[in-house]
The first five atom37 places (N, CA, C, CB, O) and aatype in JSON, in Angstrom:
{
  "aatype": [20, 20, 20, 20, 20, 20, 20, 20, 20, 20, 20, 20, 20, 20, 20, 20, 20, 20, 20, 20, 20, 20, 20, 20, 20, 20, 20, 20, 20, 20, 20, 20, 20, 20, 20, 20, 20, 20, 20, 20, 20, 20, 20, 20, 20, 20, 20, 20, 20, 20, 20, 20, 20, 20, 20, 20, 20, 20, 20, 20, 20, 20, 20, 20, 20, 20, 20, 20, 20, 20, 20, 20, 20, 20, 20, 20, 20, 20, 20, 20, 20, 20, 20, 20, 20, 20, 20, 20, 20, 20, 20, 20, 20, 20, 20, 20, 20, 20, 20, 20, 20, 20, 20, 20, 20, 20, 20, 20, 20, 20, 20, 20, 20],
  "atom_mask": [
    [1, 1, 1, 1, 1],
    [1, 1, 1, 1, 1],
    [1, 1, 1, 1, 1],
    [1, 1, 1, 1, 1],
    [1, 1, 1, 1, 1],
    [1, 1, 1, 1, 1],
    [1, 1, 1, 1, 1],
    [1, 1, 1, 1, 1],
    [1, 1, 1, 1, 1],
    [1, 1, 1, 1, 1],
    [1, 1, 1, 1, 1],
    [1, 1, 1, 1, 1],
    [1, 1, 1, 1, 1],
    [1, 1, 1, 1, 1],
    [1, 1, 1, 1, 1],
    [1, 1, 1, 1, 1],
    [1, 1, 1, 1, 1],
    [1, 1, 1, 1, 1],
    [1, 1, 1, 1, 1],
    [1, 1, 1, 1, 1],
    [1, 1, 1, 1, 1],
    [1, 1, 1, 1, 1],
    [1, 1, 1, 1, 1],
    [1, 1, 1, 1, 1],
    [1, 1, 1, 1, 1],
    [1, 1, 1, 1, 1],
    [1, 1, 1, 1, 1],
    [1, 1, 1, 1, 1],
    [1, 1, 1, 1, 1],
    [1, 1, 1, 1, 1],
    [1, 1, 1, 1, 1],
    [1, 1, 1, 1, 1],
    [1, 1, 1, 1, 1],
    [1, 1, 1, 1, 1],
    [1, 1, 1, 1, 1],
    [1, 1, 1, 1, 1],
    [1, 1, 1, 1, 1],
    [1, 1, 1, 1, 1],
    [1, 1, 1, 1, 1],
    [1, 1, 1, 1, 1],
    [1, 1, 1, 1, 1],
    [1, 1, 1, 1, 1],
    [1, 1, 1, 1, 1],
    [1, 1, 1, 1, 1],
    [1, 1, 1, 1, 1],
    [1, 1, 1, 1, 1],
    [1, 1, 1, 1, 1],
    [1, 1, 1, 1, 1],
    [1, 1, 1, 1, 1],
    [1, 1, 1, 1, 1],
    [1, 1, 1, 1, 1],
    [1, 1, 1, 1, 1],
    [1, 1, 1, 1, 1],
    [1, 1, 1, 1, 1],
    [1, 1, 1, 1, 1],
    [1, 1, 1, 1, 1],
    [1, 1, 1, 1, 1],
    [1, 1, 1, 1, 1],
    [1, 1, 1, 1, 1],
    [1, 1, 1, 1, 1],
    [1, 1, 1, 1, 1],
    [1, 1, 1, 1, 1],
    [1, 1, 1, 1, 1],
    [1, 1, 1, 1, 1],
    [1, 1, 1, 1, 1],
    [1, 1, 1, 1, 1],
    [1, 1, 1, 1, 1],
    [1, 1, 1, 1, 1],
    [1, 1, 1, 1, 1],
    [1, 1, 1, 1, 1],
    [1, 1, 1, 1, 1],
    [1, 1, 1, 1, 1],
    [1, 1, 1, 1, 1],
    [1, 1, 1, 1, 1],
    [1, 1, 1, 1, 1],
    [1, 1, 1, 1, 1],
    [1, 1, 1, 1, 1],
    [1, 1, 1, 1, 1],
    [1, 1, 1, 1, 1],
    [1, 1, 1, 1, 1],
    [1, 1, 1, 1, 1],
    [1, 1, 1, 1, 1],
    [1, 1, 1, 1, 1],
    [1, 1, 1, 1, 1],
    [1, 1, 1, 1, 1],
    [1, 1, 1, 1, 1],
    [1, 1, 1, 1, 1],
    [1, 1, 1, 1, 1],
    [1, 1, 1, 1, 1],
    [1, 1, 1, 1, 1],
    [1, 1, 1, 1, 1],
    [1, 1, 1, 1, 1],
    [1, 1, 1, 1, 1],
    [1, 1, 1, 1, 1],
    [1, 1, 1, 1, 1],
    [1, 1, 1, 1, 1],
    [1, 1, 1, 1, 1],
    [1, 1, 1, 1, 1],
    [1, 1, 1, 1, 1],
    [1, 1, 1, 1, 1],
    [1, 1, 1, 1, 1],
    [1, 1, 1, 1, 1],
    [1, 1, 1, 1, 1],
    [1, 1, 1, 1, 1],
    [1, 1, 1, 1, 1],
    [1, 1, 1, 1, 1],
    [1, 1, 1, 1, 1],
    [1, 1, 1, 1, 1],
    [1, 1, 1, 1, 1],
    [1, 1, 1, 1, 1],
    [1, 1, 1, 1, 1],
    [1, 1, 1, 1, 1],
    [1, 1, 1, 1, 1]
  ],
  "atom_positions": [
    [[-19.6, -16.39, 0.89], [-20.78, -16.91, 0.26], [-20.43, -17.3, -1.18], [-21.93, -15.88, 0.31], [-19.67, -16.67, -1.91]],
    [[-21.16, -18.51, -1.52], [-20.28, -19.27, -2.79], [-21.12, -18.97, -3.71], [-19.96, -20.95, -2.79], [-22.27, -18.65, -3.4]],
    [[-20.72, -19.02, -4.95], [-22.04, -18.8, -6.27], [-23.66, -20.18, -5.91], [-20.9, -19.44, -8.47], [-24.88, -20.26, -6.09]],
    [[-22.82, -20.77, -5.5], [-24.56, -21.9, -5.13], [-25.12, -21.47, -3.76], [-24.25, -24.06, -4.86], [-26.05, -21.98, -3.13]],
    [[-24.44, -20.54, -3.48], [-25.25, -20.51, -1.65], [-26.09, -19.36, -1.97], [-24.03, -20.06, 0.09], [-27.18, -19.39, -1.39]],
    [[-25.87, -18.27, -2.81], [-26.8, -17.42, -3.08], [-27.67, -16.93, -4.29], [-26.33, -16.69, -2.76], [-28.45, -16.01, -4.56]],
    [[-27.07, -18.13, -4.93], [-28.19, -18.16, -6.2], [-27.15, -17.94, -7.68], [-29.58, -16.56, -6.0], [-26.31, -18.66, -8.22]],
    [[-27.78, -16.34, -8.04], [-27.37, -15.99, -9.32], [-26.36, -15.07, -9.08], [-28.41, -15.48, -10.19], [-25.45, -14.77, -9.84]],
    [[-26.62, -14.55, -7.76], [-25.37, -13.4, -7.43], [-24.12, -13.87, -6.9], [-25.79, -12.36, -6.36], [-24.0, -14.83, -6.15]],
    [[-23.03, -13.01, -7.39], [-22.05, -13.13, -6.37], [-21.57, -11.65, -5.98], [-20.84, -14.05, -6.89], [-21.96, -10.58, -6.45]],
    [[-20.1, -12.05, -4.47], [-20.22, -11.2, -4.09], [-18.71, -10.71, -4.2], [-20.94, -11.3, -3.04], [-17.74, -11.38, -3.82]],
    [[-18.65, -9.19, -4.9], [-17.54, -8.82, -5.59], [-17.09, -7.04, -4.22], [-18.17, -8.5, -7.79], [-17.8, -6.16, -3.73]],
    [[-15.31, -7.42, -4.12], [-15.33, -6.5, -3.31], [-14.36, -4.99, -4.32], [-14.62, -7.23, -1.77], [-13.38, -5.06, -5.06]],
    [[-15.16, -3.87, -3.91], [-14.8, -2.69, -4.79], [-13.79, -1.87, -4.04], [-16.07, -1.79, -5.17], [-14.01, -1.71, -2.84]],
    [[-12.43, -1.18, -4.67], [-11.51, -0.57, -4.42], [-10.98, 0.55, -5.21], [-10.83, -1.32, -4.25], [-10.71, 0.37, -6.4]],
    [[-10.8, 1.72, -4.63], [-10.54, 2.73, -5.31], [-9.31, 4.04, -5.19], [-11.64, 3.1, -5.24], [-9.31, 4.6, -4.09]],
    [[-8.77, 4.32, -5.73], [-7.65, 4.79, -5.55], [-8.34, 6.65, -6.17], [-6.26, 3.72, -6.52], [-8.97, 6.94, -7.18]],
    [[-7.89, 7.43, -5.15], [-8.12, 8.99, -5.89], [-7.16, 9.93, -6.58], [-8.53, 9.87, -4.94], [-7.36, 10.95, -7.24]],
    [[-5.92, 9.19, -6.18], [-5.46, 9.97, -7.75], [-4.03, 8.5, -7.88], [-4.56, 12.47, -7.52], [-3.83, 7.53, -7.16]],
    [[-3.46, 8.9, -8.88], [-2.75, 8.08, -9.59], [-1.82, 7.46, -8.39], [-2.01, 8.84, -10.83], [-1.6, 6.29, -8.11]],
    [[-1.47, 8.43, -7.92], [-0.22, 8.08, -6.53], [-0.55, 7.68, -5.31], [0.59, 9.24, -6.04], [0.23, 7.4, -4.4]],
    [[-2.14, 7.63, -5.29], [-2.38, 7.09, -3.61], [-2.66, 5.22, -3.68], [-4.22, 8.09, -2.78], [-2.7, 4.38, -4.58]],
    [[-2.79, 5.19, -2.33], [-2.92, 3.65, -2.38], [-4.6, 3.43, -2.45], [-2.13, 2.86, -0.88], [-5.56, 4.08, -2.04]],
    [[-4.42, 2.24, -3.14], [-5.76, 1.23, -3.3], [-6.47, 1.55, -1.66], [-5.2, -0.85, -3.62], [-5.72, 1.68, -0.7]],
    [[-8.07, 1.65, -1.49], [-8.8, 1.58, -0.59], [-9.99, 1.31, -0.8], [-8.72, 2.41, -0.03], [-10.8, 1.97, -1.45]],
    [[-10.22, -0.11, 0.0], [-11.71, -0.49, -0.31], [-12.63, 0.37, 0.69], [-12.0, -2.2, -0.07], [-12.59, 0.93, 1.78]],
    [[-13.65, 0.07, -0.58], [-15.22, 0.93, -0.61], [-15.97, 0.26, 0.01], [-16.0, 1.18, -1.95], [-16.12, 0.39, 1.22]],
    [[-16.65, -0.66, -0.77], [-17.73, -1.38, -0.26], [-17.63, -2.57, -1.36], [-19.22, -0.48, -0.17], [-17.01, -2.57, -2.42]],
    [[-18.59, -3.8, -0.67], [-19.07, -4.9, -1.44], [-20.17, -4.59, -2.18], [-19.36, -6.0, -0.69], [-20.95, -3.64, -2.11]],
    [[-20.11, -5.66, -2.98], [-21.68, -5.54, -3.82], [-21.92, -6.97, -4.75], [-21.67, -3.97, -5.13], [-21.01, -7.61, -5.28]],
    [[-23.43, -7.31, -4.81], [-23.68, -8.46, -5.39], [-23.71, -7.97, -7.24], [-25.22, -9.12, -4.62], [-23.75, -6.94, -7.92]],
    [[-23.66, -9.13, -7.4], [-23.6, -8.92, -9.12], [-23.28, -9.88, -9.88], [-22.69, -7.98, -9.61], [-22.23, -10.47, -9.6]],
    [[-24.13, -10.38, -11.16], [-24.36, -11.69, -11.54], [-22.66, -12.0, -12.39], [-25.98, -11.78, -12.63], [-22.42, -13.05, -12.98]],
    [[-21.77, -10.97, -12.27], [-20.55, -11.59, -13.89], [-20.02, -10.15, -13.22], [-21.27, -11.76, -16.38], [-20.59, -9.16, -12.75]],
    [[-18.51, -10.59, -13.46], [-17.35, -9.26, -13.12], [-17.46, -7.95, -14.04], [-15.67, -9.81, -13.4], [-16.9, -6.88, -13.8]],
    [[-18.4, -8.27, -15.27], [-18.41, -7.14, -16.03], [-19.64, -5.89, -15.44], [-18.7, -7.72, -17.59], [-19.65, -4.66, -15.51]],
    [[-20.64, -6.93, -14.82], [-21.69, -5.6, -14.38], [-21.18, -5.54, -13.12], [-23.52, -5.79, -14.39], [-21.35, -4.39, -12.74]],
    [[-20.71, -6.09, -12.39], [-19.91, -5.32, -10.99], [-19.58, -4.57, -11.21], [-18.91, -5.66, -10.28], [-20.04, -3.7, -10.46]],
    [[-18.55, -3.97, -12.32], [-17.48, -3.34, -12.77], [-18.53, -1.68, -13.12], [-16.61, -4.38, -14.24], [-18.48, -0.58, -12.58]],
    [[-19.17, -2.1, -13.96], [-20.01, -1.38, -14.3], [-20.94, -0.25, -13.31], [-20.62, -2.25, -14.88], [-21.07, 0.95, -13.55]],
    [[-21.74, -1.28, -11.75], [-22.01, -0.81, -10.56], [-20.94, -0.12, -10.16], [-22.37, -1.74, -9.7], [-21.27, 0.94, -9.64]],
    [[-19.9, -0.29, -10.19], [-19.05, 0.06, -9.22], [-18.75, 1.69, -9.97], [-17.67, -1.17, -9.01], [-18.92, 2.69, -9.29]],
    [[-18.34, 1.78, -11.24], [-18.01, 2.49, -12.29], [-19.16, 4.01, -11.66], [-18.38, 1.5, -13.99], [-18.85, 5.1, -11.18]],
    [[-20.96, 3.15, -12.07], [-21.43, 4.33, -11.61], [-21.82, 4.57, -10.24], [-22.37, 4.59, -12.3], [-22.2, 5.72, -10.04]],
    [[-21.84, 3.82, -9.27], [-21.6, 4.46, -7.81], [-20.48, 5.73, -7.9], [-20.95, 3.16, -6.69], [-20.66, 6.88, -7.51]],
    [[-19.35, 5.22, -8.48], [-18.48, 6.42, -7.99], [-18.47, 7.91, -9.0], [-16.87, 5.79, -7.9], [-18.04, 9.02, -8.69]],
    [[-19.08, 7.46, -10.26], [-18.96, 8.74, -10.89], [-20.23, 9.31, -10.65], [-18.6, 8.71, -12.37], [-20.36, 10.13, -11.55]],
    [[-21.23, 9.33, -9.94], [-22.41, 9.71, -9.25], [-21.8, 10.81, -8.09], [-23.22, 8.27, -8.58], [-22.25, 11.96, -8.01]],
    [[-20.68, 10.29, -7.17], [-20.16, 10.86, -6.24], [-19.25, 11.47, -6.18], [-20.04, 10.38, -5.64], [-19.49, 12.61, -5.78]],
    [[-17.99, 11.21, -6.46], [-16.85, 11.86, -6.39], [-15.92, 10.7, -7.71], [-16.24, 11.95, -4.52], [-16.12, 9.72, -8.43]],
    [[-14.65, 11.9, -7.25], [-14.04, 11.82, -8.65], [-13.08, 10.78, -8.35], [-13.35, 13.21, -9.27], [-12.62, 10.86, -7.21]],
    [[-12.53, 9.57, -9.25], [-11.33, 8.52, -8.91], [-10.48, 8.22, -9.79], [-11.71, 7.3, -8.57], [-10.81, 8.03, -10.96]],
    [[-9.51, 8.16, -9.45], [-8.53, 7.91, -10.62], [-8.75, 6.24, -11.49], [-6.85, 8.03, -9.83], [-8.81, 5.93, -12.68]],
    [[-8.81, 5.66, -10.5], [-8.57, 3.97, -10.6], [-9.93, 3.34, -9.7], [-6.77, 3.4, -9.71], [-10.31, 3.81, -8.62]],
    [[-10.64, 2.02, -10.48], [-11.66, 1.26, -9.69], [-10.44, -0.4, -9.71], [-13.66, 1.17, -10.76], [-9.58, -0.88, -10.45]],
    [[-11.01, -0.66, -8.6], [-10.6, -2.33, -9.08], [-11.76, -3.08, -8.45], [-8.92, -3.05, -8.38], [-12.09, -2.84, -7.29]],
    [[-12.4, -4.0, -9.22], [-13.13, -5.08, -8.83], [-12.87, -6.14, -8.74], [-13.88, -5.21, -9.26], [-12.22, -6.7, -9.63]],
    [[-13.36, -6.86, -7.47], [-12.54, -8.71, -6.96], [-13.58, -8.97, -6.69], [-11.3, -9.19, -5.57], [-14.4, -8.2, -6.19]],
    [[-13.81, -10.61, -7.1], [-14.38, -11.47, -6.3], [-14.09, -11.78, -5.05], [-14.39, -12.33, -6.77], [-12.92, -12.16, -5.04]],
    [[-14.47, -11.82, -4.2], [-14.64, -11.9, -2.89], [-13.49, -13.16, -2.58], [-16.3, -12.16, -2.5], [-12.41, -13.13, -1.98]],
    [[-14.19, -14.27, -3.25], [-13.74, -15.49, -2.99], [-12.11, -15.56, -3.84], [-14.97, -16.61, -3.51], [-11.44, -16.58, -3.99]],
    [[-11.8, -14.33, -4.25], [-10.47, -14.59, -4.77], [-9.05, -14.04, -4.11], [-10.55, -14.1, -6.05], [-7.84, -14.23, -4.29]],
    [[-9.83, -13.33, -3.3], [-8.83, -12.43, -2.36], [-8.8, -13.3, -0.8], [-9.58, -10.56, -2.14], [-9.68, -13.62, -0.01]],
    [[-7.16, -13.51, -0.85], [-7.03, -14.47, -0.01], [-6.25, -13.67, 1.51], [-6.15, -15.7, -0.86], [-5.34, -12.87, 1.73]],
    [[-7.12, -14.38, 2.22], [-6.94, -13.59, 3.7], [-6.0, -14.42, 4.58], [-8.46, -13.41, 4.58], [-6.19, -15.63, 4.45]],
    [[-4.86, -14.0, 5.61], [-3.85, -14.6, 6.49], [-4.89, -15.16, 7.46], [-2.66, -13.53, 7.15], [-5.88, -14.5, 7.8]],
    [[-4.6, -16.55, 7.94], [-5.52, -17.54, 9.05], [-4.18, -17.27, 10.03], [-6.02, -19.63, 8.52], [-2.96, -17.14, 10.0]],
    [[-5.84, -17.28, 11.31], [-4.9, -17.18, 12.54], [-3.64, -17.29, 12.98], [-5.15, -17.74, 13.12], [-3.01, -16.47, 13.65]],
    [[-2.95, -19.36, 12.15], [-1.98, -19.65, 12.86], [-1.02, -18.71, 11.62], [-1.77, -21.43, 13.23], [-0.37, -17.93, 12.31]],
    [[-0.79, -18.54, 10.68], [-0.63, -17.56, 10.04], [0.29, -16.08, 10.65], [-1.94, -17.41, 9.74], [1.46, -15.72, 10.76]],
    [[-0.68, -15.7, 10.84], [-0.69, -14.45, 11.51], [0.19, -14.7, 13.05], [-2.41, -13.95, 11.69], [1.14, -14.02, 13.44]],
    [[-0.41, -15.81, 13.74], [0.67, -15.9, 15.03], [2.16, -16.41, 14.18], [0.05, -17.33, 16.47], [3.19, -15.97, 14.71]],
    [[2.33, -17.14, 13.14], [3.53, -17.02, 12.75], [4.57, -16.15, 12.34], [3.48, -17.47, 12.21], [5.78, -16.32, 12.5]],
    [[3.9, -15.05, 11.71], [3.98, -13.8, 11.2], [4.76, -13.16, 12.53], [2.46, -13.15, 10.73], [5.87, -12.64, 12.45]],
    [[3.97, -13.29, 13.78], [4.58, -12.45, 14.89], [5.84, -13.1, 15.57], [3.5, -12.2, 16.0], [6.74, -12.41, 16.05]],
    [[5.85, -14.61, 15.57], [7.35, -14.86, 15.87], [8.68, -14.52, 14.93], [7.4, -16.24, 16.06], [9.79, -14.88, 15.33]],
    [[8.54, -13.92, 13.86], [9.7, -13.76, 13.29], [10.29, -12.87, 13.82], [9.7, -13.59, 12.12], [9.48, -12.23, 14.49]],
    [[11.69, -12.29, 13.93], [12.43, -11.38, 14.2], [12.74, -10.45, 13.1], [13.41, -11.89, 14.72], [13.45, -10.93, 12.22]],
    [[12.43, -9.43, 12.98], [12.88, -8.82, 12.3], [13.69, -7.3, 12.21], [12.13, -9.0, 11.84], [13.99, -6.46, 11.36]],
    [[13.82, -7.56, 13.84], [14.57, -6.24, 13.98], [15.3, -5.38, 13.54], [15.01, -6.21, 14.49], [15.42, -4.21, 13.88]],
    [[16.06, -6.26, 12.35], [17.35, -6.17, 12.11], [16.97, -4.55, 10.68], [18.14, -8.11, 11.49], [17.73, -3.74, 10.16]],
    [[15.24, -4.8, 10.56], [15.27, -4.14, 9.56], [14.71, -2.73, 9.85], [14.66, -4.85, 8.6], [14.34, -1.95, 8.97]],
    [[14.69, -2.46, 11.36], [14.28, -1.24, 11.7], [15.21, -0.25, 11.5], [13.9, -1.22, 12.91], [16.05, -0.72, 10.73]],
    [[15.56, 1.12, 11.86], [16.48, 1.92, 11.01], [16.45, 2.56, 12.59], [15.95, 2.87, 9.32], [16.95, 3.68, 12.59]],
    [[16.05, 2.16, 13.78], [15.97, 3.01, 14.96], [17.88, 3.6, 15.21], [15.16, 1.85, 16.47], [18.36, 4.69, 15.54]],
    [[18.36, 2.59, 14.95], [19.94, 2.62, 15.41], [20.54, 4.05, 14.54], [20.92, 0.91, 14.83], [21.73, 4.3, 14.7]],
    [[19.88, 4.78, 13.83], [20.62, 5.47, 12.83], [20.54, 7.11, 13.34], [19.91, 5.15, 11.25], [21.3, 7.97, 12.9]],
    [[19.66, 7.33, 14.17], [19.09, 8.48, 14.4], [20.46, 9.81, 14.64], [18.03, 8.15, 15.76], [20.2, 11.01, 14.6]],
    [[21.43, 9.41, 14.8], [22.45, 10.34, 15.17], [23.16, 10.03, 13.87], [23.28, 10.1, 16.66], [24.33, 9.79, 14.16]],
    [[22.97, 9.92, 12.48], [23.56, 10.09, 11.27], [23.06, 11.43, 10.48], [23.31, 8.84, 10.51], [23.6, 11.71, 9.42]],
    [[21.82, 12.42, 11.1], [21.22, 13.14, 10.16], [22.09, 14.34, 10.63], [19.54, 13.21, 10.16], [22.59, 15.26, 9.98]],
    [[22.13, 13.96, 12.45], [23.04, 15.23, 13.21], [24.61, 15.39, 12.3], [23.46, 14.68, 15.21], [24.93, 16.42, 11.7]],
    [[25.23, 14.43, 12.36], [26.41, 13.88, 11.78], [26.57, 14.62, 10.28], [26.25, 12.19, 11.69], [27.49, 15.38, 9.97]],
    [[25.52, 14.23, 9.46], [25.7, 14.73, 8.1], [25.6, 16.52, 8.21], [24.41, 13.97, 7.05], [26.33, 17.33, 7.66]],
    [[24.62, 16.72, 8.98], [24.67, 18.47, 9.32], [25.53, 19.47, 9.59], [24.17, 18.77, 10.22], [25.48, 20.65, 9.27]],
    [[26.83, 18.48, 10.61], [27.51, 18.74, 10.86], [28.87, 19.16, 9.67], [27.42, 18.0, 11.69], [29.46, 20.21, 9.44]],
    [[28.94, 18.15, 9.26], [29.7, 17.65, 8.13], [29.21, 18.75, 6.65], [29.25, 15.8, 7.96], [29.96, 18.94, 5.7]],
    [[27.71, 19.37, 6.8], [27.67, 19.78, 5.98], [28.37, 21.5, 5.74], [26.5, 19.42, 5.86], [28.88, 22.08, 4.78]],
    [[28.01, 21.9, 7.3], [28.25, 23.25, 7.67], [29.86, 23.34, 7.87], [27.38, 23.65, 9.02], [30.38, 24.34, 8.36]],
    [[30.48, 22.37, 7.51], [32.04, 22.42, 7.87], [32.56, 23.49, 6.49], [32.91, 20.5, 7.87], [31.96, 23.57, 5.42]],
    [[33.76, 24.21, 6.86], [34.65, 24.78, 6.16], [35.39, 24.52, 5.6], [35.04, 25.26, 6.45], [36.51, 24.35, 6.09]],
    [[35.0, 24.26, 3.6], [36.43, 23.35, 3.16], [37.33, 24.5, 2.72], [36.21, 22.07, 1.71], [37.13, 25.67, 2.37]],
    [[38.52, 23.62, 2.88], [39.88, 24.46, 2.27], [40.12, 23.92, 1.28], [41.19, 24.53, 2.99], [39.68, 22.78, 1.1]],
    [[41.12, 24.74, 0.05], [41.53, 24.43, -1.18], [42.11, 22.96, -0.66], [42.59, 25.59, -1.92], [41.76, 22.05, -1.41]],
    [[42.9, 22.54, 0.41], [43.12, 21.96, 0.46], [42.27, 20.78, 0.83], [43.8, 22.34, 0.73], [42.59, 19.84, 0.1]],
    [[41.47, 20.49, 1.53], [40.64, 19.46, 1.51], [39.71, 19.16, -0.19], [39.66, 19.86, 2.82], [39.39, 18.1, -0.73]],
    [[39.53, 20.4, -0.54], [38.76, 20.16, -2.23], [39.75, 19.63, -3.04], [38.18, 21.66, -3.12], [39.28, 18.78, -3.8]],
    [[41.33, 19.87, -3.22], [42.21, 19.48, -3.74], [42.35, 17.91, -3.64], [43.14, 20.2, -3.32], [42.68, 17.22, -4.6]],
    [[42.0, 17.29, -2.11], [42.34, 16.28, -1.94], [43.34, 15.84, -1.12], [42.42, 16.01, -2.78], [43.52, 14.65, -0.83]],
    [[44.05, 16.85, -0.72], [44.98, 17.1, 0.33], [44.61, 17.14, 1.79], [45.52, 18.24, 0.05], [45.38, 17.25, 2.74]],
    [[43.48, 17.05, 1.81], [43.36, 17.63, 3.44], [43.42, 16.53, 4.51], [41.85, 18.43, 3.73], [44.05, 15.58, 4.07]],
    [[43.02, 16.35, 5.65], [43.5, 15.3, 6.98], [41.95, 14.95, 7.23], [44.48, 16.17, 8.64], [41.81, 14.06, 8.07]],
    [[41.05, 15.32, 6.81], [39.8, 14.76, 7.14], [39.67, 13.59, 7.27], [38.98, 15.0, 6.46], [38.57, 13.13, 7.56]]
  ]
}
């Protein structure tokens, strides 16, 4: 909905994070004539309720969303290459390796390992 389709309002979407280290999660929308009293709504909705580290307020119309063909493009890529499935017998490996018995000589630098 555009600033002429609904008048004086627009429509701003609210996001909030609960402490410094978590991720951004939207709340809810809300109408509001200028980003400063959104900001403001949004400010006291949440200190009414619970406690937040971080607010962020967007215009609606500024946050840009993936279109269909998009998204079916998105799914033909390959990207296998960046999964880590192949590794699973490196944690056994390092365990192994960890519980081993060094000799002066392997710490020296000498050893056949």
């Amino acid at each position: 909905m555009s600033k002429e389709e609904n008048g004086f309002y627009q429509v701003f979407e609210v996001f909030s994070k609960k402490t410094d280290t978590s991720s951004l999660q939207h709340q809810f929308s809300l109408l509001a004539p200028n980003r400063d009293l959104a900001f403001i709504m949004a400010k006291e909705n949440f200190f009414r309720r619970e406690q937040v580290a971080d607010i962020w307020v967007v215009k609606r119309e500024d946050v840009k969303r993936m279109s269909q063909d998009e998204r079916e493009s998105m799914k033909q890529l390959n990207k296998d290459y960046r999964e880590t499935k192949g590794y699973g017998y490196l944690k056994k490996k390092w365990r192994q390796y960890e519980q081993e018995q060094l000799t002066e000589k392997d710490i020296m630098g000498g050893g056949d390992k």
